[in-house]
Each structure stands twice: as C-alpha cells, then as structure tokens.
N, C-alpha and C positions, 0 to 999 in steps of 0.2 A: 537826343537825336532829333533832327529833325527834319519833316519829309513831308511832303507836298503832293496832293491829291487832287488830279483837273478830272473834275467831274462830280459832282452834287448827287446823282440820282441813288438809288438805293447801295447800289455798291458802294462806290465813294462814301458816302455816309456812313455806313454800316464798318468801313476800312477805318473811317478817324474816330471813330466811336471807339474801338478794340485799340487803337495805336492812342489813345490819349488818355483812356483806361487804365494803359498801361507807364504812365507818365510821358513819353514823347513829346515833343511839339508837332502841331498838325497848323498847317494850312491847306482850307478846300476851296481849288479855283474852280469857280463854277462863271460859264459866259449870260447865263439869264437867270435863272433863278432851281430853289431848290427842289429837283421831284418835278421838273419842267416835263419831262419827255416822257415816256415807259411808265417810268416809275411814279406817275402822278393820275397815269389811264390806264393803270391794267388793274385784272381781277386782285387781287391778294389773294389767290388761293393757296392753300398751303398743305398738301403730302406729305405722311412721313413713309411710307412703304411705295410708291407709284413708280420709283426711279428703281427696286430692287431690281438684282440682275446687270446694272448698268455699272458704267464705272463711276457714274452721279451717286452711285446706294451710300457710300458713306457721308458724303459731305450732304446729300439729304435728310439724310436721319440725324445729324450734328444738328444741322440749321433747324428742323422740326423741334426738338429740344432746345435750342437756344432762343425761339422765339417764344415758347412758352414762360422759360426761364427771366427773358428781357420784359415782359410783361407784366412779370411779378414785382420784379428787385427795380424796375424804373418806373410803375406804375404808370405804363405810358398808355395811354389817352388816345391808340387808333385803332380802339376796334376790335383789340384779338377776341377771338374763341372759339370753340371746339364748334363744328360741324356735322349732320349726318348728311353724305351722299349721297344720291340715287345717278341711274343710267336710263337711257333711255330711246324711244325715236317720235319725231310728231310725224305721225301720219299714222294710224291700226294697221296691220297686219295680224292677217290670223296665222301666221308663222311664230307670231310671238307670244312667248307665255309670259302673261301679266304677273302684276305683282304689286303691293299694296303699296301707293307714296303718297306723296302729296299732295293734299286738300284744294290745293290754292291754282292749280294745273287745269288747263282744256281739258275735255273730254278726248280731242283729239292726238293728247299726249299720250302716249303709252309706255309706262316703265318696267322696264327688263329687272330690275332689283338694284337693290343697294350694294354701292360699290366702296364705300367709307364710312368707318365712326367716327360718335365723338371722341374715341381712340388717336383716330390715325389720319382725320380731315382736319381742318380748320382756316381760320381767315384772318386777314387784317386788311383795313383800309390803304393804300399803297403808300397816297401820297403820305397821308397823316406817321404811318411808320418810318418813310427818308425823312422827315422833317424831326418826327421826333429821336431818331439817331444824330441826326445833327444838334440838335439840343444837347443832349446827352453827351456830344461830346463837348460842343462849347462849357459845358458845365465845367467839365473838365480841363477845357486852358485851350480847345481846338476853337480855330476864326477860319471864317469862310469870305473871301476876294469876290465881286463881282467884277467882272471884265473877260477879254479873250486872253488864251494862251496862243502866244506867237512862236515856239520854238522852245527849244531846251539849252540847258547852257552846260558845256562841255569842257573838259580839264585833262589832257593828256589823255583823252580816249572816253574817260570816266564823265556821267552824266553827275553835274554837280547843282542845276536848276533849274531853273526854267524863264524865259522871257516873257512877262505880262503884264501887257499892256503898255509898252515899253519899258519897262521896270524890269531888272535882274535879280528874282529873290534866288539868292542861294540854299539849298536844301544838301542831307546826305538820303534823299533818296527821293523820286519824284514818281508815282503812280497812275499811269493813264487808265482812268474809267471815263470812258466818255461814252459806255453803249456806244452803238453803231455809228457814232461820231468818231469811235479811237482809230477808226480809219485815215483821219485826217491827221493822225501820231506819225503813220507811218512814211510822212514827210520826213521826221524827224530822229526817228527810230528802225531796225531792221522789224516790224512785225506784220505777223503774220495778217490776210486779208479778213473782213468784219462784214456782213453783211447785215442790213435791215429787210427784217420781213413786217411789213405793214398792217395792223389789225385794227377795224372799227368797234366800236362802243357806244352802248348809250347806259347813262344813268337814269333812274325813275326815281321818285317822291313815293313811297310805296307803303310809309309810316309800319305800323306793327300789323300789315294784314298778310307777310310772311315771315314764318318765321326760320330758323337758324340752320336751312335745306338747299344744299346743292344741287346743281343739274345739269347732268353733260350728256346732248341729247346729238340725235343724227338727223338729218333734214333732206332729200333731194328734191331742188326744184325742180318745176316743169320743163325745163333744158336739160333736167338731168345732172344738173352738178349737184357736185354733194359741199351740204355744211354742214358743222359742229357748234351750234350753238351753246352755249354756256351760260348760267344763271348762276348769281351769288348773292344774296341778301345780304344786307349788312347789319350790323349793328345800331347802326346810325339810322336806321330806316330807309336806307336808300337801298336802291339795287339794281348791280351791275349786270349788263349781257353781253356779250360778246359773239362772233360768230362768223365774219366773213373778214378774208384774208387776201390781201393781194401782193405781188411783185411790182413795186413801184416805187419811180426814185427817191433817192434819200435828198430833202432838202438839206443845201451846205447850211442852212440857222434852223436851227430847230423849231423857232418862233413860226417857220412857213411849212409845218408840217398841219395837212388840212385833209379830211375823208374824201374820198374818191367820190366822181358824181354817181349818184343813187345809188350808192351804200348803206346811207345810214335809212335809205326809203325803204329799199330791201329788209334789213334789219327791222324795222319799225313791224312793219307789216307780219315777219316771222312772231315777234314779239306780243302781236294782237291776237295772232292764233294759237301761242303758245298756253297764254294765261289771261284770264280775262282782268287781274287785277292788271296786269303789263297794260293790255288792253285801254284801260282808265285812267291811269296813273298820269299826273304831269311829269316830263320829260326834262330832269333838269340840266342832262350835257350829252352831245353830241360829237362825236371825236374819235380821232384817229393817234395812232403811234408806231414808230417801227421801235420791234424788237432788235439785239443784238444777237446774229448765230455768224457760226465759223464753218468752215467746207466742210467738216466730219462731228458736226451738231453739237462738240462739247465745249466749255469755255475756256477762254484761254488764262488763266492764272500761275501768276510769277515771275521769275527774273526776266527780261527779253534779252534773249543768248545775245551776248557781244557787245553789252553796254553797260556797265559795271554802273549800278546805283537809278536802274530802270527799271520799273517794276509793270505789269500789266492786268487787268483785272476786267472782262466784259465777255461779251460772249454766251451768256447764260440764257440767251432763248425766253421759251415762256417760264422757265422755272427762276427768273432773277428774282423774284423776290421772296420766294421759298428759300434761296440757298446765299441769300445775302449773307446774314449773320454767319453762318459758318465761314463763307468766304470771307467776311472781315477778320473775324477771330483768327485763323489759316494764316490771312496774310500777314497780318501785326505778328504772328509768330516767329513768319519770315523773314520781316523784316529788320526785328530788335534780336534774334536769337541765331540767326543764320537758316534757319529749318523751321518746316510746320509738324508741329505735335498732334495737333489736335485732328487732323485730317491728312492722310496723304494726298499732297498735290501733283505726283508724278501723274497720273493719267492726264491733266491739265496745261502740262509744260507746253508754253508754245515754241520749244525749240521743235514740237513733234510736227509743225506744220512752218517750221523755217524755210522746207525746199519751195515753196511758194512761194513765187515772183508777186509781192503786192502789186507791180507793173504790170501784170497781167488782169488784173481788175481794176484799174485806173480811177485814181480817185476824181479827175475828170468825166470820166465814162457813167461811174455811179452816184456820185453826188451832182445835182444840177444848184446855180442859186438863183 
C-alpha cells in the first residue's frame, strides 16, 4: 500500500514511522522542511496522567508509553527523560503555602508543590524527536518530497493522490497533517475548520546549572493579565520557556511565521525574574509558532467523511507532541487494517464537527500571506 503524508512536523513523522514499520510505502510531502513549525519550537513536555478524565486519557497514556518504548528500541538521540515537576507562582503570597523545589529559582518564585514524577513527567527535545521519526522511517523505505501540495487527485469520487508540485503522484491513501496549515486541505477536502493559536519562546545555553525540573508557574502583570509561564531544561543543556500567547494571524508560509512585537521583551524580562541562572544565560533562539486546535479543543483524527481514501491528523493543541506516537501508531492501524486497535479514535472523528461550514472561517479571513 501506499499512501502519502503532506506534512513533516511531528505528526506526519511519527504517521510514516508506524505505516512503514509496518511495511507500506510512505511518501512525506513536506513544503520546507522537517519539524519547520510547532514541532521544531515547542516544549517536549510530556504527561502520562494530565489528560485523565478527558477523552485525550487513553491516547495519552499510549503515547506516554510509546515514547519511552521508541527511546529504547531506536536509541534515538533527542533528549528523552523522566522529569520531576513542580507548580508554582512568581510573585510571594502569603496565601500560599511553600514547599520545598528548586535550587536554581528567584527567591521571588514561590512553589505550591510537586505536581509530577519521574513516573509520570518527562521530555524530549521536539524538533530532534520529528526528525528522528523521520529517520526511523526512511530507514524503513519511507522518502520525504520537498515542495508544495497543490491539490488532491480524484477517481470517481475516491481520493487516489495528490498534485505536487505539478507532479501527480498516485497514492491508496493521502494524509493531511499540516498543523494549522490543514486548513488550507480544506480547499480540497470537506474538513472540518483548524485554528492556530500563536505561542513565544526563547531557548537559553544554560549547560548543567539545571537540572532535569519542570515549572509551570502563574504570573500577573502590572495590567493584570495573567501568564503561565513554563520552564523545561533539557538534556542538551538548553532550556526552553514559554509563556505568552496570542490570537494572531496565521501566515499562508510558514517560513513568515515571526513573534509579536515585545513579546519575546516581555518574556525576557519574566525570565530574568524568574531565575537568575535564565537571568545570565546567552539566549540562543528567539521564536514564535502557532499551535493546531479545533472549535471543541480535541484533534481531529481519521477518515474525512465523504472522501474514500482521505485521511486527517492535526489538531492536537499543546499536547502534539505528547500524543504523536500514539496518533501515528492509531493511524497506520487505520489505515493498513481498516480500524485502530491500539487506541479508540471515535472521540476524534472529524465527522463530529462536519456541521461546520469551513466557509465560515475563511481560509482568506484567517491565513494572510
């Protein structure tokens, strides 16, 4: 079989990884390059219990176990490992009762308690984990296309390829993961509407003066807005923060996806108060990216109703790269067996948000170029 994957970032990867595992042919069109977007600038944090309660609890705790598992059997090279948590707020309150964390933190930090072990936290570096699933698959006979997808190529109703780059490769199944790019699928396909929600970052040079401690802490500036800043150390020595989040449009190329002005100032500044090693630290990236979310927050995974041999996969918010591998594993199930085993994908169906006019969110209205 074989079937065709437009989009590179952790999904896509993580989909031909599991479909080429499984013998398949895989082609992954990706229009720049791999781990370009999201999945090259976000934290790797990774939950196994954070999502319980939710219709996310299963395919979270899959993917929490299969990124332990891929770590092992691929000896891949980005970063995983167990984590302890903490919570927290910067600013003292004597409302709050303290609790013993991390060394490496302001005085003006204050921690509520640990909120993950090395049980049930951990990390991987983002981009280095979509690259090295794309490895992992190419090992296995999967090639990756650069160029644009222009369109799908159709057979008596039935989706049989795709058009890229003028080229008609034919495929028996074609996969849109393009994060809050699959929006621009729905030119081409009936799905349902993709929204990006836009989040800054900076990396630091931080060598081994933290070590292997999370922090998800509460912030109100002097306006009174409230932020959630985020701290992850890496492995690598680096380490990621995050923390200020906006509504702003999606660039049509991804390449012109750029941080809001005084964001990353903002950010810096939270950053120097936070910890005084942040404080010191050379600042090696500076950067912005939009997430993929859907009108009722969950991802949309699976057949797209009414196009025989169309398959969908994005959606996943801040948890895409926690719940990649499962969603790759899930999908190759779907896609070689007729059904997912390993995960139920019914809460995910995007027929559950078919009644939705994409036309009512205009892919002109939200994408500018």
């Amino acid at each position: 079989m074989r079937v065709l994957i437009v989009g590179a970032g952790v999904i896509g990867t993580s989909i031909a990884y599991h479909l080429a595992a499984r013998g398949a042919g895989v082609v992954v069109l990706e229009r720049h390059a791999i781990a370009c977007a999201a999945s090259g600038k976000s934290g790797g944090f990774l939950a196994r219990d954070w999502c319980d309660g939710t219709p996310l609890m299963a395919l979270a705790r899959r993917s929490f176990a299969l990124h332990a598992e891929l770590a092992a059997l691929l000896e891949g090279d980005w970063g995983y490992r167990q984590m302890t948590t903490y919570a927290g707020r910067v600013g003292r309150s004597p409302a709050l009762t303290l609790a013993a964390g991390p060394r490496w933190i302001s005085p003006d930090v204050a921690i509520a308690g640990q909120i993950g072990s090395t049980a049930t936290t951990a990390q991987v570096n983002p981009a280095a984990f979509t690259a090295g699933m794309m490895r992992a698959a190419e090992a296995r006979g999967a090639e990756v296309l650069l160029g644009e997808a222009q369109g799908l190529l159709y057979c008596a109703g039935d989706v049989v390829g795709a058009l890229f780059d003028g080229d008609a490769l034919e495929a028996d199944a074609v996969v849109i993961a393009m994060g809050p790019w699959s929006m621009l699928a729905a030119k081409w396909l009936p799905l349902p509407p993709v929204f990006g929600l836009k989040g800054h970052s900076l990396v630091f040079q931080t060598g081994a003066t933290i070590p292997a401690e999370a922090l998800f802490l509460e912030y109100v500036e002097p306006d009174g807005s409230m932020l959630s800043p985020e701290i992850f150390p890496r492995a690598d020595g680096t380490t990621y923060v995050c923390g200020i989040s906006s509504e702003s449009f999606l660039p049509i190329d991804p390449g012109f996806v750029a941080p809001d002005d005084g964001a990353i100032g903002r950010l810096k500044l939270l950053c120097d108060r936070m910890s005084p090693v942040l404080a010191s630290a050379p600042v090696l990236a500076s950067q912005a990216c939009f997430r993929p979310v859907t009108a009722d927050g969950l991802p949309l995974i699976g057949a797209v109703p009414g196009a025989r041999g169309a398959y969908v996969a994005t959606g996943h918010g801040v948890w895409g790269i926690l719940n990649a591998p499962a969603t790759g594993e899930a999908m190759a199930e779907l896609i070689l067996d007729g059904v997912a085993r390993s995960v139920d994908l019914s809460p995910f169906d995007p027929a559950r948000l078919a009644a939705l006019d994409p036309d009512r969110v205009s892919v002109t209205r939200r994408l500018r170029g």
